[in-house]
Every structure is written in C-alpha cells, then in structure tokens.
N, C-alpha and C positions, 0 to 999 in steps of 0.2 A: 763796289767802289770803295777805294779806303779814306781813312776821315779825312784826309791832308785834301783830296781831293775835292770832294763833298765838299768843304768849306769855301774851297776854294772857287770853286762853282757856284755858290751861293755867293759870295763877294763879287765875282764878276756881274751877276746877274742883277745883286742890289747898284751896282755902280753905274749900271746904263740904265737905270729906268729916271726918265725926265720928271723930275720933283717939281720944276715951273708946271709942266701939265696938269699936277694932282690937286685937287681943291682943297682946301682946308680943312676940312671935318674928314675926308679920307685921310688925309696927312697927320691927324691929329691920332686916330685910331692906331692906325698905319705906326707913329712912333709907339705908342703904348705895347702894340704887339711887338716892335723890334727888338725894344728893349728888354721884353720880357724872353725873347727866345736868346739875345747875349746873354741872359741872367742864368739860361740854361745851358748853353754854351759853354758858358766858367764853370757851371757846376760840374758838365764833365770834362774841362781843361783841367780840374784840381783832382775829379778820381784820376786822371791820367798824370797828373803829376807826382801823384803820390803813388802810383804804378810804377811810375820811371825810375822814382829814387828807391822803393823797394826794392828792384831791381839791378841796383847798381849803375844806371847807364850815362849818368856822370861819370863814372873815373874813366880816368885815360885823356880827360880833357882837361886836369887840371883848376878845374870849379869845385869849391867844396862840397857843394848838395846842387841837385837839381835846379833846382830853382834859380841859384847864381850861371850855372851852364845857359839855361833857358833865358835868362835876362841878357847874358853876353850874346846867346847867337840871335834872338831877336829885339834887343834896347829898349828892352822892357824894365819895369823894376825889379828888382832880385825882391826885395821888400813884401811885392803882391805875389810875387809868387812863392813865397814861402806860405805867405797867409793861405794861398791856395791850396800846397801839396798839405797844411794842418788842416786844411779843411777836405781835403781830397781821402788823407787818414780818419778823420771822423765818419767820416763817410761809410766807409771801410768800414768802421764796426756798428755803424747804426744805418741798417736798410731803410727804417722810417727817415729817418736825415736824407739820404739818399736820394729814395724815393721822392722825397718834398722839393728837394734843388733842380734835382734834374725832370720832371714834370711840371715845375714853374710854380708850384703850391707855394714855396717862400722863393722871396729874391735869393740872389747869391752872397748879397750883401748882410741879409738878416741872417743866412745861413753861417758866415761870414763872424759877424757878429755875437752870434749865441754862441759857436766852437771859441771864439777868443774868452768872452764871459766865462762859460762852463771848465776851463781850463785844468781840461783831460777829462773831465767825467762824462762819459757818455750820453748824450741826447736819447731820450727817450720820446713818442709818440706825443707823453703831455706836454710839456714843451715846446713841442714843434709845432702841435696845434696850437694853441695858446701866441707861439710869436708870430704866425699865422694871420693873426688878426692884427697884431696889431701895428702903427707906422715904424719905420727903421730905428728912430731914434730912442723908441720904447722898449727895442727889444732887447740888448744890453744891459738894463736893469733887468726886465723880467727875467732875464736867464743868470744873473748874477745870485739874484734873492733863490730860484729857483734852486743853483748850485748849492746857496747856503742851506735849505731847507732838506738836500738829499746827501748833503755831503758836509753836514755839521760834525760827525764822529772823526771824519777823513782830513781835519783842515789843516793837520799840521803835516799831510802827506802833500798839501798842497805845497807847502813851502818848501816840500822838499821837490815837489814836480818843475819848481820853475827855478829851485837849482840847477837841474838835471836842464836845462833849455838854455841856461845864460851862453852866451854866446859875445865875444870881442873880437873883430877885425879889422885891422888898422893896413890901411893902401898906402904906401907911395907917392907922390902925386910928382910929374916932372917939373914941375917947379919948385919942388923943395918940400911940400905941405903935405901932411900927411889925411888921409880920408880915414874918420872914426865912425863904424857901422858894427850897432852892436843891439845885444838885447839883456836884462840886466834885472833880477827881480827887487822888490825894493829895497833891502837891506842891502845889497851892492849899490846899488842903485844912491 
C-alpha cells in the first residue's frame, strides 16, 4: 500500500467513527493517542519533505523550495513546512532524532523546537533524552544552553550559518500591496 493511501484510509476511517457514542475517559485517552501518532505523522512528513527537496522535485513547478510547492498544492503554510523539511534534514543526519520523532519518544514539536534552538548542530542522543522529559516550552532553552555548551568554539560559525539561511521574498498582491516573507539573522534583522 503506498503512503498517499494509507493515510488516506486512516482519515476515512477516523471520520466515521460516531465521537457522540464514545464516553469521555475513552475520548480522553483516545485524543492523547491521536495526537501523539499526528506527532508521528509530521515526523515522517518532514523526512519526506526534506527527501523531496533533496531530490529536486520542486523545479518545474515554479516554487522556490519544497516546502512553498507543498503549501501552494495543499494551503498549507509554506512557513511549517519549511520548519518541517529543517527538521526532516536533521533527521537525516541524526538517527537518534529520527528515531525519537518518528516512534513518538519526543513530540514533533520539541523535535521541532530543539533543530530550531541547535541551529545546524547536530542532536545528539543527550539532548534528545534530556528534552524528552521535559514540557514543550522547556525544551528551547534546554537545547539552546546545550548548543552553547557543545558548540562555544563554533559560535562565530554560527553567525555565519544563519547568513547562509537569510532569505527575502517579496509577493505582489492584486491589490497593489506587496506580501514580505522572509527570514533574516539579527544583524539584518
């Protein structure tokens, strides 16, 4: 069965089941699991997105990266799905990250969170146990301080990584207005 399908089978299947029938402490469980296999879900929508654009399979469509193709043909945000294919690449070089997103060990959002924090540096196993434990909003610092403690020699390579990421695109809009979407380290910034 290929994934397109699979999925699609499963969303049929969540849609007809009568939620009035289900008693509350089912429904209570019941969401904690859902949400936890979306969380896995995204984890392999982001290796898959960062498969796509390694691949090329944006050009010819006129999007600049994956991500904006994938936003245009489902109205989605071009935004998450960039965060996704950066987290779909991190993935990529760390099988422990991997491993953790896509088994549900971390949400997709701490996963999410910690590749934005570590900005380029590889996740390694302590870290990912480590945010692991703890809630969403903790895990951003912890991988920030972490970054700073494995990558204090590296920090001026830092400044140059998020050169190399700046990004400005400026839309059109038929009404005259132009749309500014961009990403900009802080001395542009």
């Amino acid at each position: 069965m290929e994934i397109s399908e699979a999925i699609g089978e499963a969303a049929d299947r969540c849609a007809q089941i009568d939620l009035d029938a289900v008693d509350a402490t089912r429904l209570r469980t019941s969401l904690a699991e859902f949400r936890s296999g979306l969380s896995r879900l995204e984890a392999s929508f982001a290796r898959m997105t960062h498969a796509a654009q390694r691949a090329g399979a944006h050009l010819g469509t006129g999007a600049r990266d994956t991500a904006e193709w994938v936003g245009r043909e489902t109205g989605t945000s071009t935004h998450r799905n960039r965060i996704a294919a950066e987290l779909g690449e991190a993935m990529s070089k760390s099988t422990e990250l991997a491993d953790a997103g896509t088994s549900g060990r971390i949400s997709n959002d701490k996963a999410a969170a910690a590749v934005g924090a570590a900005d380029g540096i590889v996740l390694d196993a302590a870290i990912i146990d480590e945010i692991s434990e703890l809630p969403l909003n903790s895990v951003r610092p912890a991988a920030e301080n972490w970054r700073a403690r494995n990558d204090a020699a590296n920090e001026a390579s830092r400044a140059e990584r998020q050169r190399a990421r700046r990004v400005l695109h400026l839309t059109g809009q038929a009404d005259g207005m132009t749309r500014i979407d961009g990403l900009l380290e802080p001395d542009s910034a």
